[in-house]
C-alpha positions as CSV (number, residue, x, y, z in Angstrom):
1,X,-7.1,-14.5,173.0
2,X,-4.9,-14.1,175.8
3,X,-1.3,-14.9,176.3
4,X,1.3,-15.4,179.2
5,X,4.4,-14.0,178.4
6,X,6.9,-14.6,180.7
7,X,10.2,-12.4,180.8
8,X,13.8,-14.1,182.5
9,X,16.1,-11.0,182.3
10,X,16.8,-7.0,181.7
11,X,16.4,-5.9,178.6
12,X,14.4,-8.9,177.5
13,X,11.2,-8.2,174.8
14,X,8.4,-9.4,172.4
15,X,10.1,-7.2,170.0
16,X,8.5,-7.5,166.4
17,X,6.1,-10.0,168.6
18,X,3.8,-7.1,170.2
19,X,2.5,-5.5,167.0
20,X,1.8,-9.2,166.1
21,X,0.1,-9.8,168.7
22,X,-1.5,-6.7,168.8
23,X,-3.2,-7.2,165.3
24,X,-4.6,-10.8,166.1
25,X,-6.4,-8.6,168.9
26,X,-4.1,-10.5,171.7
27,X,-4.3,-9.6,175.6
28,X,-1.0,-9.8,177.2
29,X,0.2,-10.8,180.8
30,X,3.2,-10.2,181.1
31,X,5.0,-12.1,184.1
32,X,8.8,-10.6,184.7
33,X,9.8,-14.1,186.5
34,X,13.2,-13.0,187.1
35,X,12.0,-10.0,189.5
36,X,10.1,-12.5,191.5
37,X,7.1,-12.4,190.1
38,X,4.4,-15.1,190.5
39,X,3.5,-17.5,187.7
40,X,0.3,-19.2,187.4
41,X,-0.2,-22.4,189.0
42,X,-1.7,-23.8,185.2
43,X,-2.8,-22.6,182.2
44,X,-6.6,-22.0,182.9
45,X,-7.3,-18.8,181.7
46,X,-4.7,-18.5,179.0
47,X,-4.5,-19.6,175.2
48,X,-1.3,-19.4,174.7
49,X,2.1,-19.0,176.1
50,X,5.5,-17.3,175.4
51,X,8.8,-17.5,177.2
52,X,11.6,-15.5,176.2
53,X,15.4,-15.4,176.4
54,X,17.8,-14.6,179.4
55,X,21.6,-14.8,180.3
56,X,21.0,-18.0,182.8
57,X,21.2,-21.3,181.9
58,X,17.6,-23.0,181.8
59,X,19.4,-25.3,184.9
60,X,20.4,-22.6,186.7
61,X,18.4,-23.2,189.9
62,X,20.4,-21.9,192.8
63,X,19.7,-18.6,191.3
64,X,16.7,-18.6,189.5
65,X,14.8,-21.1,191.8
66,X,11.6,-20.7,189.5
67,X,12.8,-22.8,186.5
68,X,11.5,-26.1,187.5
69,X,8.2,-24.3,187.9
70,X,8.3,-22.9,184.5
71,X,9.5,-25.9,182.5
72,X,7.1,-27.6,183.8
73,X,4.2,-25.0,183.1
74,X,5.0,-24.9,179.8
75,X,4.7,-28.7,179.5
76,X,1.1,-28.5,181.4
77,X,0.1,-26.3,178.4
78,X,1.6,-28.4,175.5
79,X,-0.4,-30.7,177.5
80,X,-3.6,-28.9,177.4
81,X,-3.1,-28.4,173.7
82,X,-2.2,-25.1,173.9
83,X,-0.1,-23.0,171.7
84,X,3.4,-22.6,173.3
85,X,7.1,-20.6,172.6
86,X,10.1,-20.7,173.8
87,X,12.7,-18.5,172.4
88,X,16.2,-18.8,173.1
89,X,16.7,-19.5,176.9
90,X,13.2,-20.4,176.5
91,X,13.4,-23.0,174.1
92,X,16.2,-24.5,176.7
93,X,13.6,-24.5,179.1
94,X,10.8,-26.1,177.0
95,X,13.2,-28.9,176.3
96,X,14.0,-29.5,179.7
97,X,10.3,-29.4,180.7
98,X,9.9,-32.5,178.2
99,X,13.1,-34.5,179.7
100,X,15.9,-33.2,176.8
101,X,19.5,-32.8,178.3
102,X,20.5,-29.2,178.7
103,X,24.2,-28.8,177.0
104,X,26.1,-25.9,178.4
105,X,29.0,-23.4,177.9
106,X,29.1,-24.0,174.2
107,X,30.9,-21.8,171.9
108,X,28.6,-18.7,171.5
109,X,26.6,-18.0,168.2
110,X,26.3,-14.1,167.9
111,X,24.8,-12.0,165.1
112,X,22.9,-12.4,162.1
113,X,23.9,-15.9,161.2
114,X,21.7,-18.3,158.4
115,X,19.2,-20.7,160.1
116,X,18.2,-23.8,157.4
117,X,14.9,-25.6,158.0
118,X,14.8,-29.0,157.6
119,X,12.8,-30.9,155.1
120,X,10.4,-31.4,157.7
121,X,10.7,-27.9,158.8
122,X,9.9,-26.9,155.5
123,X,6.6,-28.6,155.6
124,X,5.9,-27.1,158.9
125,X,3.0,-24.8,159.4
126,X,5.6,-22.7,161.1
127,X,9.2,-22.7,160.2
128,X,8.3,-23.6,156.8
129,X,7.7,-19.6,155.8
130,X,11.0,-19.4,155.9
131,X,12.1,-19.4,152.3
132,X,15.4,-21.6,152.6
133,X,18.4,-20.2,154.5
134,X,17.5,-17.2,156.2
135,X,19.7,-15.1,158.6
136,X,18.7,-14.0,161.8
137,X,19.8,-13.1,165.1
138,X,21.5,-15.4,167.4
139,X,23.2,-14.9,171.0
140,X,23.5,-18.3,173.1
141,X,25.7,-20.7,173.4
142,X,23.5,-23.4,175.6
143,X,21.6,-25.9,173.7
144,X,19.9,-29.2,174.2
145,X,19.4,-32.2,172.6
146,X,16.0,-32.9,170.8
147,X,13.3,-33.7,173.5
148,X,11.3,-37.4,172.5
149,X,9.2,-37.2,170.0
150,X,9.8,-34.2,168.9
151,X,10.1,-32.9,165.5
152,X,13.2,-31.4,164.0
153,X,12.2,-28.1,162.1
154,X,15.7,-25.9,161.8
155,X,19.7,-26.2,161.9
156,X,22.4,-23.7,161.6
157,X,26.3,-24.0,160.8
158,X,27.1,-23.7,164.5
159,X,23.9,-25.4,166.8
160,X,22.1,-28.5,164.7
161,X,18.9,-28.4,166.8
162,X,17.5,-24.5,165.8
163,X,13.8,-25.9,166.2
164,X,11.8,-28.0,167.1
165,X,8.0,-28.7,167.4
166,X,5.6,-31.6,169.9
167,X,2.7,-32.2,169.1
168,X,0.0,-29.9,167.4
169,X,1.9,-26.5,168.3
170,X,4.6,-26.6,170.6
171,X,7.5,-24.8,169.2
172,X,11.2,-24.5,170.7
173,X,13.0,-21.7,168.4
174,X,16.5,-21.0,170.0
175,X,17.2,-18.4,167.6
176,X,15.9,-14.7,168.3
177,X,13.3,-14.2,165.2
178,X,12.1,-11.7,167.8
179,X,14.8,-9.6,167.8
180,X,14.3,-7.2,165.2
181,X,16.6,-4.5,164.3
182,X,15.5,-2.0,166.7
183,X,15.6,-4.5,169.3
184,X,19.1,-5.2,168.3
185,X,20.2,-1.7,168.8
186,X,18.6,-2.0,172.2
187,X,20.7,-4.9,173.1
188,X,23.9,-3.1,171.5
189,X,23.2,-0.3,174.2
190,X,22.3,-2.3,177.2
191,X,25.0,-5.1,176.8
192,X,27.9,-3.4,175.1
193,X,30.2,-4.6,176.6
194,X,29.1,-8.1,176.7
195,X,28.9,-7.8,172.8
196,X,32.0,-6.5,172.6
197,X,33.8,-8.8,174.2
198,X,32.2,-11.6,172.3
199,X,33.1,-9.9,168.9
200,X,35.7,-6.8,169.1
201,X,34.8,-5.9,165.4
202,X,30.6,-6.5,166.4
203,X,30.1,-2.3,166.2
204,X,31.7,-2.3,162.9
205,X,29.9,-5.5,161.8
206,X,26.7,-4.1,163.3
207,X,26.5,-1.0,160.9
208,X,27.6,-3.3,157.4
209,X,24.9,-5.9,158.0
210,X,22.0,-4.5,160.1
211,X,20.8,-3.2,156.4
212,X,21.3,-6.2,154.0
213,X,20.8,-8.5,157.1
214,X,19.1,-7.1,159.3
215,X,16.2,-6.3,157.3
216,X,15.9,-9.9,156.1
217,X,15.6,-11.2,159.4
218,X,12.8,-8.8,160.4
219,X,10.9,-9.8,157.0
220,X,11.0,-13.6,158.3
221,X,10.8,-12.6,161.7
222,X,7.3,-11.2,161.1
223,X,6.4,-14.0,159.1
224,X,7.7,-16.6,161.8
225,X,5.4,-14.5,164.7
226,X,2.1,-14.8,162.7
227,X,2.6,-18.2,161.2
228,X,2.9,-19.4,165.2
229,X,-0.1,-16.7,166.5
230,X,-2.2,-18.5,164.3
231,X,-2.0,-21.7,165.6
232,X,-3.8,-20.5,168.7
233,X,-7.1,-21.9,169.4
């Protein structure tokens, strides 16, 4: 199989994704859109695509002029019945690409914080691994509202639509089931201050739940990355 996977800032990654990926014998192209480079014009030649998270808003146009192309891309391969993920940013994107209003400059959900599937997530081929409240890592404060049609599959305290699914196996996930604890640390060092400022106390917080918490959200996040690898055709 082979997957786009496009990247929209520094720092960005598949995290516990790759070694997913890597056992389901996955090729990956890896498109850093933010540095300027191309995307594909459609999605001949790929199974599957992935979008990950970024800083910007998924209408932020003027400076990341390539967003209209990718919401739309990822529509044409929902379209094609093709396996698609947004995470994060790229969940904002997806729902824009299928007409949802983008809501902005929201109060911002940081840390390990519990995500609750539905009752139809829980039945979902998908978000339904996910054995009741689970916490995992969140930093956004954009969201949308649910695109038509679509299928409600997750909520948390703070941001109701968590995930959603069209069709067969299009899945908008705003929170980062990606992010594992490594990839945390990762963040903590490239965006310190950023985190910091969000959360004074988030170093201390960060050492007292990246154990208990931390290592629950990379047990679901694993389960979350080859629940949605298998729905690939």
């Amino acid at each position: 199989m082979r997957i786009l996977v496009v990247e929209n800032y520094q720092a960005t990654s598949l995290g516990l994704m790759r070694p997913a990926l890597a056992a389901a014998g996955a090729v990956i192209d890896v498109r850093q859109a933010h540095e300027g480079d191309p995307l594909p014009a459609t999605p001949d030649g790929y199974d599957a695509i992935i979008v990950l998270g970024g800083g910007q808003s998924a209408v932020d146009d003027e400076t990341h002029p390539y967003l209209p192309r990718l919401a739309s891309l990822m529509r044409a391969f929902g379209d094609a019945d093709k396996s698609v993920l947004g995470i994060c940013l790229g969940s904002q994107i997806l729902a824009r690409g299928y007409g949802a209003r983008n809501i902005l400059d929201r109060p911002i959900e940081f840390g390990w914080q519990a995500v609750t599937p539905t009752e139809a997530g829980r039945d979902d081929p998908v978000v339904g691994v996910l054995d009741g409240p689970s916490p995992l890592f969140h930093w956004h404060s954009d969201t949308f509202t649910l695109p038509e049609g679509a299928v409600h599959l997750a909520t948390s305290a703070m941001t109701p639509h968590q995930a959603f699914r069209i069709g067969r196996a299009v899945y908008g996930i705003q929170f980062h089931f990606e992010a594992d604890t490594a990839l945390v640390r990762d963040w903590n060092e490239a965006f310190a201050d950023v985190a910091t400022s969000i959360d004074p106390d988030w170093t201390t917080r960060h050492a007292r739940e990246e154990g208990p918490l931390g290592s629950q959200a990379d047990e679901a996040g694993r389960a979350l990355a080859r629940a949605w690898i298998a729905t690939i055709r």
